[in-house]
C-alpha positions as CSV (number, residue, x, y, z in Angstrom):
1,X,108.6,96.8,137.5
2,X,108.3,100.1,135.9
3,X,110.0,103.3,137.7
4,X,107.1,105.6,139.3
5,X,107.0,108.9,138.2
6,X,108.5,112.1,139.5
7,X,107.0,114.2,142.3
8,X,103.7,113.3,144.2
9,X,101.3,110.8,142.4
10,X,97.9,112.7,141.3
11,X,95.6,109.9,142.8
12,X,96.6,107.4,145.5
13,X,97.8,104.6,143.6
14,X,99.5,104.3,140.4
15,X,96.2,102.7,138.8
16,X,94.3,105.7,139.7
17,X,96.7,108.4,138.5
18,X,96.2,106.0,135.0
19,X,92.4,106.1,135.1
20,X,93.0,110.0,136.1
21,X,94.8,110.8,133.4
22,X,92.4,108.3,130.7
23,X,89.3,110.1,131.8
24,X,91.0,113.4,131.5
25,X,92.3,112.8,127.9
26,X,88.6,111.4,127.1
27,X,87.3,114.5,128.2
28,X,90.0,116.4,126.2
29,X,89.0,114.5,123.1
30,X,85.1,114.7,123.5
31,X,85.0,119.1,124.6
32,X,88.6,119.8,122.9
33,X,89.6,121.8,125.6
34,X,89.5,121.4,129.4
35,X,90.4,123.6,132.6
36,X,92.2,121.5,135.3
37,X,95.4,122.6,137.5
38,X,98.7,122.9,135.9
39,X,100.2,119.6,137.4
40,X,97.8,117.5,135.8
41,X,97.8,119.3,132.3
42,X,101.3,118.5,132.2
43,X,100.8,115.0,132.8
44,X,98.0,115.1,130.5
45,X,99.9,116.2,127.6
46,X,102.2,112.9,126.9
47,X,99.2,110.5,127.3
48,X,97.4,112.7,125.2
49,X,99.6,112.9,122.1
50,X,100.5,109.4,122.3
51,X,96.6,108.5,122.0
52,X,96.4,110.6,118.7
53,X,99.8,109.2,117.3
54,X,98.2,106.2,117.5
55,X,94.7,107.6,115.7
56,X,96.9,108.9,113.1
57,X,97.9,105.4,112.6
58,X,94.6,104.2,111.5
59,X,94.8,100.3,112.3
60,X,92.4,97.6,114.0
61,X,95.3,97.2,116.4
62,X,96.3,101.2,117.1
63,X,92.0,101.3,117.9
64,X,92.3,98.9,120.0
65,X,95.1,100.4,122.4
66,X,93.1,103.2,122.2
67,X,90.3,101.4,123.4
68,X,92.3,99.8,126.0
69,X,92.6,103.0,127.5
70,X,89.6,105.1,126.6
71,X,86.2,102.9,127.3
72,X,83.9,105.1,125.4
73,X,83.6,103.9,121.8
74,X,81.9,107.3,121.1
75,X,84.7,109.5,121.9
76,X,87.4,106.9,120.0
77,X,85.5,106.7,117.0
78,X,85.6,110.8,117.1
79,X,89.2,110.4,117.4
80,X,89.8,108.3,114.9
81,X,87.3,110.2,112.8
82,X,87.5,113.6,112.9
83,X,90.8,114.7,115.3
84,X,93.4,112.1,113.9
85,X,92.8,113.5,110.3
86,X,93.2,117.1,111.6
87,X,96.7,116.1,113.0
88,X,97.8,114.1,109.9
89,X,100.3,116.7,108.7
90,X,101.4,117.8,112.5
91,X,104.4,115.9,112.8
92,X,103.9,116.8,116.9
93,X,102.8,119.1,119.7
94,X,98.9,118.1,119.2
95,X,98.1,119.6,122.5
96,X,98.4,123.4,123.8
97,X,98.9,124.6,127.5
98,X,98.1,127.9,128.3
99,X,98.0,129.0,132.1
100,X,95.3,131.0,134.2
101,X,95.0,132.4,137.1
102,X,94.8,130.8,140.1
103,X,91.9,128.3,141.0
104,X,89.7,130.7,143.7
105,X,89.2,128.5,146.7
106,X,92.4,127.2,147.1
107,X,95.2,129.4,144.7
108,X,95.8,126.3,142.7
109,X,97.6,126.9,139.7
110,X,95.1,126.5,136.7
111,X,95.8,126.3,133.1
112,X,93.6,124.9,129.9
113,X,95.4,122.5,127.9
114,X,93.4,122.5,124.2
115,X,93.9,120.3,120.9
116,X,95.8,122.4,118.8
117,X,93.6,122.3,115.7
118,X,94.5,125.1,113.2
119,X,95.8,124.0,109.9
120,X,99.9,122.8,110.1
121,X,101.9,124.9,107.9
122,X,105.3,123.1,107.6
123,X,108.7,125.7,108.0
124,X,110.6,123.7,105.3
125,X,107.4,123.7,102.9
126,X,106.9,127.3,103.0
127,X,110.9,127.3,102.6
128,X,110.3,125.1,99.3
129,X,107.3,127.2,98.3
130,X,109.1,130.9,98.5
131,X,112.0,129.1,96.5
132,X,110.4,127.7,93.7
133,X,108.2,130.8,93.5
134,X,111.7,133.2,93.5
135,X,112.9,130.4,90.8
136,X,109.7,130.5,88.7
137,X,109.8,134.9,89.0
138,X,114.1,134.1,88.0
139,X,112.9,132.4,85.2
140,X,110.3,134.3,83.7
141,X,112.4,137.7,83.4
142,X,114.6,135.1,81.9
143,X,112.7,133.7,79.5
144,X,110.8,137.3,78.2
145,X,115.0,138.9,78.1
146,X,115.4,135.5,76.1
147,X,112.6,136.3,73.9
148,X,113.3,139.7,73.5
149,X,116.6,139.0,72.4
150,X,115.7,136.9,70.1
151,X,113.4,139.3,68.6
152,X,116.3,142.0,68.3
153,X,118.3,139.4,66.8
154,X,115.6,138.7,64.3
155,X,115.3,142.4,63.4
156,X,119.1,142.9,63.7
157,X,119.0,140.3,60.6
158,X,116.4,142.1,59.0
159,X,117.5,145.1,59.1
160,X,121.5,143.9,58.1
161,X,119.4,141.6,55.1
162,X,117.5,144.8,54.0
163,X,120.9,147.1,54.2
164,X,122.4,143.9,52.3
165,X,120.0,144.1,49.4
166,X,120.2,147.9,49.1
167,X,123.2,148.2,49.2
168,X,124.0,145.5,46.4
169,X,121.7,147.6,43.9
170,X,123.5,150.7,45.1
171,X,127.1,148.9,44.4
172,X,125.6,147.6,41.0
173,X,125.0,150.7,40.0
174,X,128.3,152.8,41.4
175,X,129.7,149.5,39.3
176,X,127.8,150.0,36.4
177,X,128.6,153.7,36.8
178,X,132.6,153.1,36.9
179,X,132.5,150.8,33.8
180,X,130.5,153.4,31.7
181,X,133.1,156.0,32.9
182,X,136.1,154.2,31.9
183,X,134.1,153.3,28.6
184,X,133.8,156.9,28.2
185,X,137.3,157.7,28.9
186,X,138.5,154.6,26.8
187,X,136.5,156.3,24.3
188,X,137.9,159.6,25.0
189,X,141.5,158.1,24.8
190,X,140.8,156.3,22.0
């Protein structure tokens, strides 16, 4: 026999807090938000998720739990349909509670709970992203210094080729100039 829950039961008996909470996360599912007291949006929440953990599954047998639980076909085919995609990259935390002010006949506590629905950016993603954007800005600089380089190295050997070539004419002629002076003073010796 399974262990009843913690503090005072929402209904009278332990199948009405179930059907409670099943119409509750209907409602949730067909308005996307609802305003109910704090107690039973807490309770709400785990029967909640665990519905749309099993829409993100997708199977004959994951509908049919749903089913199980949730009578109206209408509102499980929009689970299935359109909230389960929604959630397929939210690894968790489908639902939001947020509280109000008190209820104003009786100061209940009050609070919406509300399908979180904005797109899930993952931490270690955008981790991954800003990395391999720093990487790809690393390498760029990289690869233009590398470039760059190369083309100083390729004028370096230009330039060292074309001092090479004039300077061999140059030393030609000095040469050319040296023999004809030791011609002349052979000549002059002679």
């Amino acid at each position: 026999m399974p262990t009843p829950t913690k503090g005072p039961r929402l209904g009278g008996s332990p199948a009405h807090e179930r059907l409670l909470l099943n119409n509750l996360a209907a409602q949730l599912f067909e308005h996307r938000s609802i305003t109910t007291t704090v107690t039973k949006a807490k309770r709400l929440r785990p029967v909640a998720e665990r519905l749309i953990s099993f829409a993100k599954r997708g199977d004959l047998a994951s509908r049919r739990r749903v089913l199980a639980q949730i009578q109206d076909a209408g509102i499980v085919h929009e689970l299935f349909t359109e909230i389960a995609p929604a959630m397929a990259e939210r690894p968790g935390g489908y639902t939001r509670i947020t509280k109000l002010e008190p209820r104003k006949g009786d100061r209940a506590p009050m609070a919406v709970i509300e399908l979180v629905l904005e797109p899930y950016s993952p931490k270690q993603a955008t981790v991954k992203e800003a990395e391999a954007a720093t990487k790809a800005a690393s390498e760029e600089p990289a690869a233009d210094e590398a470039e760059e380089t190369a083309a100083e190295d390729t004028a370096a050997e230009n330039t060292a080729a074309e001092e090479t070539s004039e300077d061999t004419p140059t030393d030609e002629a000095a040469d050319a100039e040296d023999t004809a002076e030791e011609t002349e003073d052979g000549e002059a010796k002679a």
